[in-house]
N, C-alpha and C positions, 0 to 999 in steps of 0.2 A: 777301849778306854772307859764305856759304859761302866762295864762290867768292873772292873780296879775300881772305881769311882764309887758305883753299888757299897761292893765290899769294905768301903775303908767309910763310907756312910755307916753302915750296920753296926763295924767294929767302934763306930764313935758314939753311937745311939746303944751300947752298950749289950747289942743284937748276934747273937750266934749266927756264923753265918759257914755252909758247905757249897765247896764248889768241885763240881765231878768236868772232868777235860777226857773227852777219846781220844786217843790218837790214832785215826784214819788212813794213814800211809800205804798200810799192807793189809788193808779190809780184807780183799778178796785171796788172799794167803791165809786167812783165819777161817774159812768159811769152813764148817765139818763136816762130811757127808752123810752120816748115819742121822745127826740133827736135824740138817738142813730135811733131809728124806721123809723123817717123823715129824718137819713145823707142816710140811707139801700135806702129808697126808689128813694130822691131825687139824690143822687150822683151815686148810685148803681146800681139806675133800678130794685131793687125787689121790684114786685107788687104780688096783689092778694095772693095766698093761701102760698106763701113761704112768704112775708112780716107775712102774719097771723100765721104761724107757727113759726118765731123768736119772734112775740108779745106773744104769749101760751109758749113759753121757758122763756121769759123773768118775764110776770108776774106771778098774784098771787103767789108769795113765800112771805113766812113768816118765821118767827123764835120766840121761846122762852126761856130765861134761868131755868133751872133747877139747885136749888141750897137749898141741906138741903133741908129741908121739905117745902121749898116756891118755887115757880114759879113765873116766872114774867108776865107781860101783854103782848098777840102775839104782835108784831108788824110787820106788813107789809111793805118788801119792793119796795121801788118804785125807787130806786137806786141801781146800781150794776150790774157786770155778775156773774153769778156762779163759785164760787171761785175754783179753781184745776178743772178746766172742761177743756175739748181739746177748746173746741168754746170762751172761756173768754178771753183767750189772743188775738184771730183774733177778736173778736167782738170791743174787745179794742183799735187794730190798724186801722180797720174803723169807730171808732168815733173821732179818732184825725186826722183821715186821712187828713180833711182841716186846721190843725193847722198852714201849711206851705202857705193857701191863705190868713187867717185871717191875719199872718204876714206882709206877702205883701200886703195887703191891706189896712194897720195901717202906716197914713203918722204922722214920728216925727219930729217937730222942736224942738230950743231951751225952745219954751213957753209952748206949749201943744204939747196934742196927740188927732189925730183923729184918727176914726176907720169910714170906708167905708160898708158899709151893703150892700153888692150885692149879697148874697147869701142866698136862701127865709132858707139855714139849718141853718145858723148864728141869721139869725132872730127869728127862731122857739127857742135858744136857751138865746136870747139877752129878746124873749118877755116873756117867761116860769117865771110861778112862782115856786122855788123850795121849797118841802114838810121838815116841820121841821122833821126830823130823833133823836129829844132829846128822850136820853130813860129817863131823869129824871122825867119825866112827867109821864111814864108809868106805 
């Protein structure tokens, strides 16, 4: 109600005013692994065998539906942490960990918005091409 209240203050004070909303629901279905591997490294400092052992926690998983007498096509993911694991939810808060540079780093005027790329993790994520995830297909 704050926030309504905020906004329609600014909008009467004759105030531009942006409001950015995440939607949370399926965070940890969004999480990428190649990203998440290069925030570990480059922000984190894990190299060598421990970087390697969150890449072997992270990949090769897979899934199938079982339903009635049919099964579906495996599909592999290449997104995600393991869902109800102890490590899912900290893996999750070192992937956004830079969500509060990204910010700052994002100059807004009234015409546009830039975004600053100083950060080689930002870039690995800005250049990444993301894997269609359609089960329709499968």
């Amino acid at each position: 109600m704050k926030v309504y209240n905020d906004l329609l203050s600014a909008a009467d004070s004759g105030h531009l005013s942006a409001l950015c909303l995440l939607d949370l629901t399926a965070v940890f279905d969004t999480v990428d692994h190649e990203l998440l591997l290069s925030r570990l490294e480059c922000q984190f400092g894990l190299r060598d065998s421990i970087l390697q052992w969150f890449g072997s926690y992270l990949g090769d998983r897979s899934f199938r539906v079982d339903y009635g007498a049919g099964t579906s096509a495996v599909v592999f993911i290449v997104c995600s942490v393991p869902q109800g694991s102890v490590l899912g939810p900290l893996l999750f808060v070192l992937y956004v960990a830079d969500l509060v540079n990204v910010v700052e780093s994002t100059a807004f005027d009234s015409t546009s918005m830039r975004t600053t790329r100083n950060s080689p993790c930002i870039s690995v994520a800005l250049n990444s091409q993301r894997p269609s995830n359609d089960l329709n297909g499968a």
